[in-house]
C-alpha positions as CSV (number, residue, x, y, z in Angstrom):
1,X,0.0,0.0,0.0
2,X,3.3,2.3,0.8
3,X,4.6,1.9,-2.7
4,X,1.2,2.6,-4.6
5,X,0.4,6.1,-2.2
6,X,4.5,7.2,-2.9
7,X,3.9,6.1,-6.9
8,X,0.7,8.4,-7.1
9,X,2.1,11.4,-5.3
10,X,5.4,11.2,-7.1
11,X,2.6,11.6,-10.3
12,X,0.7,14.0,-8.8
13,X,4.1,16.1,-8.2
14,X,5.4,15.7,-12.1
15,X,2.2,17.0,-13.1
16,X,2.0,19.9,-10.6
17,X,5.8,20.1,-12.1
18,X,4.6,20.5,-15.7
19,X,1.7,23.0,-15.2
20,X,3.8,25.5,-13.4
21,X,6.4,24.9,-16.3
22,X,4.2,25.5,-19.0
23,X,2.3,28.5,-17.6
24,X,5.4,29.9,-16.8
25,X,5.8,30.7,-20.1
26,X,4.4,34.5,-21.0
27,X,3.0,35.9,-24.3
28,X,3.0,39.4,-25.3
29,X,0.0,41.1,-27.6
30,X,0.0,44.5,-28.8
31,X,-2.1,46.0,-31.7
32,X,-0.7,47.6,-34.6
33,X,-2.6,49.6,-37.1
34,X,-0.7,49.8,-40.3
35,X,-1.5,53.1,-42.3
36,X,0.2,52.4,-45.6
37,X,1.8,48.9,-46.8
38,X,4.3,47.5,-43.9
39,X,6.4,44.3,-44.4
40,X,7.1,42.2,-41.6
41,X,9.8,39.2,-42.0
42,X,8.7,38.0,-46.2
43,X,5.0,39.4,-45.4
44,X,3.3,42.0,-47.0
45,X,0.6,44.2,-44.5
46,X,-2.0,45.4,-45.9
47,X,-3.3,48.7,-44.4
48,X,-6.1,47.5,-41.6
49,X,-5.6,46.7,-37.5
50,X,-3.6,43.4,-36.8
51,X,-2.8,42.3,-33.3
52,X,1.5,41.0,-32.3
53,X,2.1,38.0,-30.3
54,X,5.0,36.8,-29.2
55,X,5.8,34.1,-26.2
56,X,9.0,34.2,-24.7
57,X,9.8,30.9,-24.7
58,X,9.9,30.6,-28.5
59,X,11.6,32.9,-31.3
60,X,8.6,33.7,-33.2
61,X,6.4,36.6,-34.0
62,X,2.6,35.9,-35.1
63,X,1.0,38.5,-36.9
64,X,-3.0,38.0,-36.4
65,X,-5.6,39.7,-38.5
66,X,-9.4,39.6,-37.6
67,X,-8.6,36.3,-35.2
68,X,-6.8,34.7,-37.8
69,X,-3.5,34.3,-38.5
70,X,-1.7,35.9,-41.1
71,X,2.1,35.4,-40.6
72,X,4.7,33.7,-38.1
73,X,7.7,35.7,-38.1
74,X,11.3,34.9,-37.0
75,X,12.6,37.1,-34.3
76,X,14.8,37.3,-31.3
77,X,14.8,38.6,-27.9
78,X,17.4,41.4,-26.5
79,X,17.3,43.1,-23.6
80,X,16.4,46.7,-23.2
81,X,17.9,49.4,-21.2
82,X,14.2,49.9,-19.1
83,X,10.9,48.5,-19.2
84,X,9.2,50.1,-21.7
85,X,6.7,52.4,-20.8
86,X,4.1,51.6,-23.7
87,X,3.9,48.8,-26.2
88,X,5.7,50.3,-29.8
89,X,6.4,49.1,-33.0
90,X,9.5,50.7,-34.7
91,X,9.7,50.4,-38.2
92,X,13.1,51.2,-40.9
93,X,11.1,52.7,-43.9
94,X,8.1,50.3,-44.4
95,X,9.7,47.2,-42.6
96,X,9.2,46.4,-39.1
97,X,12.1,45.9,-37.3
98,X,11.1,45.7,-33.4
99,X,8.9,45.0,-31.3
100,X,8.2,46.2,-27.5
101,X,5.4,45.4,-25.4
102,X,4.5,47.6,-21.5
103,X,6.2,46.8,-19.1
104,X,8.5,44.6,-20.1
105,X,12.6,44.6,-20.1
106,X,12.9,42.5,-23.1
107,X,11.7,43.3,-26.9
108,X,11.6,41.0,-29.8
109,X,13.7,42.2,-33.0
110,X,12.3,40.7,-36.0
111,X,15.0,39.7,-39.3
């Protein structure tokens, strides 16, 4: 009886284990209303509102238009000076080139 209670809380505690694991993960969203035609990574935005997601624990940017998705972009993460006081999208002509969401330390550079 002492080996099946230690087997089921040793499976109880790997999946406790796993949960907080995975939901320590974090995703960033900001919206992003593009004026004029934007590229982002080999895509082509259209002018309309689109919403930027990007989870820390992977190196991808996805680029969501009315709930559906529209583009997965590479990207990295880098470390910012500060938090960043709002979410912004800088741009280099009509590419975007970073990405920063509030209140956070890190910023995802896309290319």
């Amino acid at each position: 009886m002492r080996l099946y209670a230690k087997k089921c809380l040793t499976v109880i505690a790997v999946v406790l284990f796993a949960a907080v694991a995975w939901g320590s993960t974090r995703t960033d969203s900001t919206h992003y209303d593009v004026t004029q035609t934007m590229e982002i990574g080999h895509t082509q935005l259209k002018p309309g509102h689109y919403t930027l997601k990007a989870n820390e624990s992977q190196d991808q940017l996805r680029v969501m238009h009315d709930g559906k998705l529209v583009a997965t972009v590479p990207c990295h993460w880098i470390k910012l000076h500060q938090k960043a006081n709002n979410s912004e999208i800088f741009s280099n002509k009509s590419r975007v080139t970073r990405v920063e969401f509030q209140g956070r330390e890190e910023a995802v550079r896309v290319g």
